[in-house]
mmCIF file of the C-alpha atoms, coordinates in Angstrom:
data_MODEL
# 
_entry.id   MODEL 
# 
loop_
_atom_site.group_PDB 
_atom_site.id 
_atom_site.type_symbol 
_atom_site.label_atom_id 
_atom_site.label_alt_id 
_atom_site.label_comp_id 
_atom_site.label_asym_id 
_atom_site.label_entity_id 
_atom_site.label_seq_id 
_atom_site.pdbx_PDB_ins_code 
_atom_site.Cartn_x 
_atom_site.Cartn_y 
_atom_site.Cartn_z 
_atom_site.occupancy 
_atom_site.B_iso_or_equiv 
_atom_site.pdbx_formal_charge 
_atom_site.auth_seq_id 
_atom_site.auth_comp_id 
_atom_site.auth_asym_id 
_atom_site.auth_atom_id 
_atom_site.pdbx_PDB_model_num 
ATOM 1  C CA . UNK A 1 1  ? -21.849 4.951   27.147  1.00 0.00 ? 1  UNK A CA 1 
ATOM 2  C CA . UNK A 1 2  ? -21.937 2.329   24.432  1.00 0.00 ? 2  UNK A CA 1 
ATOM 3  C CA . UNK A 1 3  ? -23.922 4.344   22.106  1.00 0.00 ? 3  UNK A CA 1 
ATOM 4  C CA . UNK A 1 4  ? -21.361 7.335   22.799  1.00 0.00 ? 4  UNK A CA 1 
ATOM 5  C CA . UNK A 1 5  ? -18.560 5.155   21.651  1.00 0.00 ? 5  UNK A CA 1 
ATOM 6  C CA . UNK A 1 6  ? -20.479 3.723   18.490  1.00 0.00 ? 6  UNK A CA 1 
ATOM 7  C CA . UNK A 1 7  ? -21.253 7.488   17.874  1.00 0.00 ? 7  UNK A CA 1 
ATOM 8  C CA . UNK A 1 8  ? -17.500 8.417   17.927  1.00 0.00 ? 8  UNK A CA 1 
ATOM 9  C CA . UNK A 1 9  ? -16.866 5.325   15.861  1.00 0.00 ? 9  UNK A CA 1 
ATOM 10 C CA . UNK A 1 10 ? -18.762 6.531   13.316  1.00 0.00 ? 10 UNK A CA 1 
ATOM 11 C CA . UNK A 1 11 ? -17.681 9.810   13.261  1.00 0.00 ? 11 UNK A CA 1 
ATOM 12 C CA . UNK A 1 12 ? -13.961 9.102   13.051  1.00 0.00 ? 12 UNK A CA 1 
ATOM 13 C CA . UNK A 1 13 ? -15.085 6.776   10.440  1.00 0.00 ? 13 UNK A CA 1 
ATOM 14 C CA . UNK A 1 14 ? -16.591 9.458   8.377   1.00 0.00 ? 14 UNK A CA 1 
ATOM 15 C CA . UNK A 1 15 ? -13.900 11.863  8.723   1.00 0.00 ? 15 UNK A CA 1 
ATOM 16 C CA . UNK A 1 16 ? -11.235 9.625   7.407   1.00 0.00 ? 16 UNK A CA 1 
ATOM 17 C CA . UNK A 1 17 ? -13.489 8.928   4.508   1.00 0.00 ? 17 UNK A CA 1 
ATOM 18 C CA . UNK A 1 18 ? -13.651 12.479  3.600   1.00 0.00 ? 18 UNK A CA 1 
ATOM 19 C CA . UNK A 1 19 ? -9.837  12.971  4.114   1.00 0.00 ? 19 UNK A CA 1 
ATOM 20 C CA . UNK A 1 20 ? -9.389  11.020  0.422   1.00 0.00 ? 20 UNK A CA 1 
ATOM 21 C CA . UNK A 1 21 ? -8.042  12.406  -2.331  1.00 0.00 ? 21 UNK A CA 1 
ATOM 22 C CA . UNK A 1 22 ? -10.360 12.752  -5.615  1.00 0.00 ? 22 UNK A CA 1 
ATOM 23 C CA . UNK A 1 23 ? -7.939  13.476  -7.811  1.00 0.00 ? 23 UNK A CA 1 
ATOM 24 C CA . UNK A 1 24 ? -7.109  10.413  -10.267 1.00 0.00 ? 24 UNK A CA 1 
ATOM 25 C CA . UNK A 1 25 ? -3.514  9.385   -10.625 1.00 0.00 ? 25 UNK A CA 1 
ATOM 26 C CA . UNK A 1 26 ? -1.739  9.919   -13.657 1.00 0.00 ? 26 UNK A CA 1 
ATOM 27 C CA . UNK A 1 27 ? -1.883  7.071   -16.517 1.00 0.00 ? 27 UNK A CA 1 
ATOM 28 C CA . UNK A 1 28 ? 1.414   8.162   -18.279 1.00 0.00 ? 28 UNK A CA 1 
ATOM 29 C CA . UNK A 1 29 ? 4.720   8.864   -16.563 1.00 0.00 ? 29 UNK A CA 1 
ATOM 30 C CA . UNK A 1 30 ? 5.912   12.660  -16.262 1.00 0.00 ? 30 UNK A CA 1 
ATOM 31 C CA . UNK A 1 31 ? 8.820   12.614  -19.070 1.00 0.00 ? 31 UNK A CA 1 
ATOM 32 C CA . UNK A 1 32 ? 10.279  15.428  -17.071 1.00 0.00 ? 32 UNK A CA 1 
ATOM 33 C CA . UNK A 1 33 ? 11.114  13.178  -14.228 1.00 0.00 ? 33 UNK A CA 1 
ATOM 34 C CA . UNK A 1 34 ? 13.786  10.636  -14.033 1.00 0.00 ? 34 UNK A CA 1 
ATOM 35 C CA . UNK A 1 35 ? 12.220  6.939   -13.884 1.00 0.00 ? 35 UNK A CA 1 
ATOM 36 C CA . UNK A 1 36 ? 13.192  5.066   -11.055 1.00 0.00 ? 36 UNK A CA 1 
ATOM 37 C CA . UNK A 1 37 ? 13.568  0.876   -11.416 1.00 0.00 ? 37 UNK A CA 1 
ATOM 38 C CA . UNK A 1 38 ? 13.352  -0.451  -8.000  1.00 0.00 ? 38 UNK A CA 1 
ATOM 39 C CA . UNK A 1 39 ? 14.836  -4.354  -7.374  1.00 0.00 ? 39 UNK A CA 1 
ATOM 40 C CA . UNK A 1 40 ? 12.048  -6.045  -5.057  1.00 0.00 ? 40 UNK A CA 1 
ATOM 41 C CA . UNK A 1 41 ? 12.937  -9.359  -2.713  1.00 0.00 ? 41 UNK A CA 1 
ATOM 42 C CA . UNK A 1 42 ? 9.927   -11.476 -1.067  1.00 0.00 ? 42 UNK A CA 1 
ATOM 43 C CA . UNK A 1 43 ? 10.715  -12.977 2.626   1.00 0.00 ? 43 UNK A CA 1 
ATOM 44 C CA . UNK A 1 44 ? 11.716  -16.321 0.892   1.00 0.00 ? 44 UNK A CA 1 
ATOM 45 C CA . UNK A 1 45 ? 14.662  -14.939 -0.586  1.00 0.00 ? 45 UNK A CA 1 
ATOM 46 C CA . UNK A 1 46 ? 16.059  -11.668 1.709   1.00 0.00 ? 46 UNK A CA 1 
ATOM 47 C CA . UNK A 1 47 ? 15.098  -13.841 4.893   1.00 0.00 ? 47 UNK A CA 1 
ATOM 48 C CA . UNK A 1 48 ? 15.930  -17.195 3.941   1.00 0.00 ? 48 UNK A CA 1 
ATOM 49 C CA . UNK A 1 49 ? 12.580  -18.710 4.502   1.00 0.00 ? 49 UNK A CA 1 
ATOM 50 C CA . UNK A 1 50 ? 11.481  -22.469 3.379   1.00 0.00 ? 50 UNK A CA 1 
ATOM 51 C CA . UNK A 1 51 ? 8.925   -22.093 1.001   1.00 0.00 ? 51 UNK A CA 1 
ATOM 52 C CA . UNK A 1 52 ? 8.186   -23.519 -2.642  1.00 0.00 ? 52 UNK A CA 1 
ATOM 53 C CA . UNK A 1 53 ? 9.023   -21.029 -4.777  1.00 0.00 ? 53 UNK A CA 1 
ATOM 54 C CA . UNK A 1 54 ? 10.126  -17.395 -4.699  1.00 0.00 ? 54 UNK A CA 1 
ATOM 55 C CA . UNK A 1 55 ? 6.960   -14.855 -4.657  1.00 0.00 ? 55 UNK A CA 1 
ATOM 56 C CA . UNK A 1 56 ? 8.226   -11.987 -6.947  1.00 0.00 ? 56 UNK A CA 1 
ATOM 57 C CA . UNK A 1 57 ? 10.141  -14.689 -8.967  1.00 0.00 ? 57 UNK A CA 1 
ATOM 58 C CA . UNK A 1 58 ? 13.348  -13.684 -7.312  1.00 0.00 ? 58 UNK A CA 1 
ATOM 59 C CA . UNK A 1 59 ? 17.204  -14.760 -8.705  1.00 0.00 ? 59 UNK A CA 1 
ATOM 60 C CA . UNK A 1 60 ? 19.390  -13.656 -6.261  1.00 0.00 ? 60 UNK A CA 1 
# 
């Protein structure tokens, strides 16, 4: 039985492995599509946690 689940282990395994993309991502924006700035918050700041500093370098 534990050989059975070692063997499914490892064949789950495998098939995730094969489920990843090849293709390479692109190194230049599309200039056909809008850019979108996102505003990012670490757990210090949005959650009001003690900590030294701010992680993303945070003002608000």
């Amino acid at each position: 039985m534990k050989i059975a689940g070692i063997l499914i282990s490892f064949i789950l395994f495998a098939a995730m492995c094969s489920a990843q993309s090849g293709t390479s991502l692109a190194t230049v924006p599309d200039s056909t599509k809008p850019v979108q700035v996102l505003k990012v918050a670490c757990g210090q700041c949005m959650l009001g946690m003690k900590a030294d500093g701010c992680t993303f370098g945070c003002t608000d």
